[in-house]
Each structure stands twice: as C-alpha cells, then as structure tokens.
C-alpha positions in Angstrom: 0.0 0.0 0.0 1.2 3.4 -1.0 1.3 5.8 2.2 2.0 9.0 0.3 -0.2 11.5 1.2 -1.7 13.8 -1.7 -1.3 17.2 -0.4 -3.5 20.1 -2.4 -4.0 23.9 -2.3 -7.3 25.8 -2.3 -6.8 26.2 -5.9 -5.7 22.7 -6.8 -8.6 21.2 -4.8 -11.2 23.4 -6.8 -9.5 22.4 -10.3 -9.4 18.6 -8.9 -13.0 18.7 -7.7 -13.9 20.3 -11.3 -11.9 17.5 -13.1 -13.6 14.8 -11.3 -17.0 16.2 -12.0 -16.0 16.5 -15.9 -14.4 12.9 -15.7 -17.9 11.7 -14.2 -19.8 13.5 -17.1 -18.1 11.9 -19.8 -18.0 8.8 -18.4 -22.2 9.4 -18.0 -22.0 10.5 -21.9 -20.0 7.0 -23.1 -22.2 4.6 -20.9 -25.6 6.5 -22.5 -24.0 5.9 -26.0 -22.9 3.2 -25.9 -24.7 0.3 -27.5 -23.2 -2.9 -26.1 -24.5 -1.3 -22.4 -28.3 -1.9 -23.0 -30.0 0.6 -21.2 -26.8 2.6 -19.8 -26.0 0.1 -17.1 -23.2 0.4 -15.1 -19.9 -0.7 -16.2 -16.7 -1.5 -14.7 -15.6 2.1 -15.5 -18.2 3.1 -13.6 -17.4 1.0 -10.6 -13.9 1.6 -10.6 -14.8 5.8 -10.9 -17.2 5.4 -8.3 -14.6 3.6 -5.9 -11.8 6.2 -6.7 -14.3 9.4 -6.2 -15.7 7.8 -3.1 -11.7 7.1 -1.7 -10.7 10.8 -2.5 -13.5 12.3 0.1 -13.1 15.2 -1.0 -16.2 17.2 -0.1 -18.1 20.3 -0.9 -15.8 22.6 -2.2 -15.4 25.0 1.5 -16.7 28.5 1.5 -14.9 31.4 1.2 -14.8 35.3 1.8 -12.6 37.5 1.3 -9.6 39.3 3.6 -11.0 42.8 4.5 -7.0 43.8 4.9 -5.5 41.9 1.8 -8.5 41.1 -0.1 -7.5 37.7 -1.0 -9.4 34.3 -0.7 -9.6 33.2 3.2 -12.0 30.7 4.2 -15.1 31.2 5.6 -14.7 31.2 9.7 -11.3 31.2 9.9 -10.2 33.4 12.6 -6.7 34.4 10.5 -6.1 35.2 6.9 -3.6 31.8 5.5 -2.3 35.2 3.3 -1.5 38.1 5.2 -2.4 36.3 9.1 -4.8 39.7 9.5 -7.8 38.8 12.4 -10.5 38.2 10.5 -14.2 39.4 11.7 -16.2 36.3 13.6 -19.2 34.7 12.2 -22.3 36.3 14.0 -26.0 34.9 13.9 -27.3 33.3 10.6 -23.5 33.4 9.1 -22.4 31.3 12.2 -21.6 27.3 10.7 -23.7 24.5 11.5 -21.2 22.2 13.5 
C-alpha cells in the first residue's frame, strides 16, 4: 500500500473537484452511448470511478470570503487570513456554521 499523502492547495482542490466532475460527465456520456451497455447500465468504468471518487472524500468545495486587509481568498470562519495572518471578523447569527 502506498502511504503517500496527496497534499492540495485551495486552488488545486477546486480544479481537482472540477476535473472529477467533468471525468464523471463523460464517463455518463460513453455509458448512454454506448450500444453494447443496454440501457446505460453500469460498467466497470463506472465501478472503478465510483470507488476512486468515493476514496478521495473530498467534499463540498469549502466556502470562502474575502480578507477585509488583503482582499484575497480566506476561508469562511477562519479566525486568521492563510495570506497576510490579518484577524478576521467572527461569524455572528445566521452566518455562524452549522457544526
């Protein structure tokens, strides 16, 4: 067993999560065309994509606001900006995250 751990940026984790939804739509298009899968069932492709989706875990892709100091991308209820370690402003009433 490999024990490397894939290791991704905010960035790279959107353009991963957006890759394996595009993957998953053309592997949707190929099983509904295809003729020798008699009403689009699932195929070992399928299986195997499922399996590999399901191992990655990755989630919803997090929410974000932006730095009031540095403007860039911080996530949503963080106390610090990962940019420019400003305090960010905590989450009051209906912004406040479900736990």
């Amino acid at each position: 067993m490999n024990t490397h751990m894939l290791r991704f940026s905010g960035p790279e984790l959107t353009r991963l999560r957006n890759l394996i939804a595009e993957v998953g739509k053309e592997i949707h298009l190929v099983r509904a065309g295809d003729t020798a899968q008699p009403g689009g069932t699932k195929t070992a492709l399928d299986t195997t994509w499922s399996r590999l989706v399901d191992m990655l875990d990755l989630g919803p892709e997090p929410e974000m606001c932006d730095c009031p100091t540095c403007k860039r991308p911080s996530l949503l209820g963080a106390t610090r900006c990962g940019s420019c370690w400003s305090s960010l402003p905590a989450l009051k009433g209906k912004e406040k995250l479900v736990a």
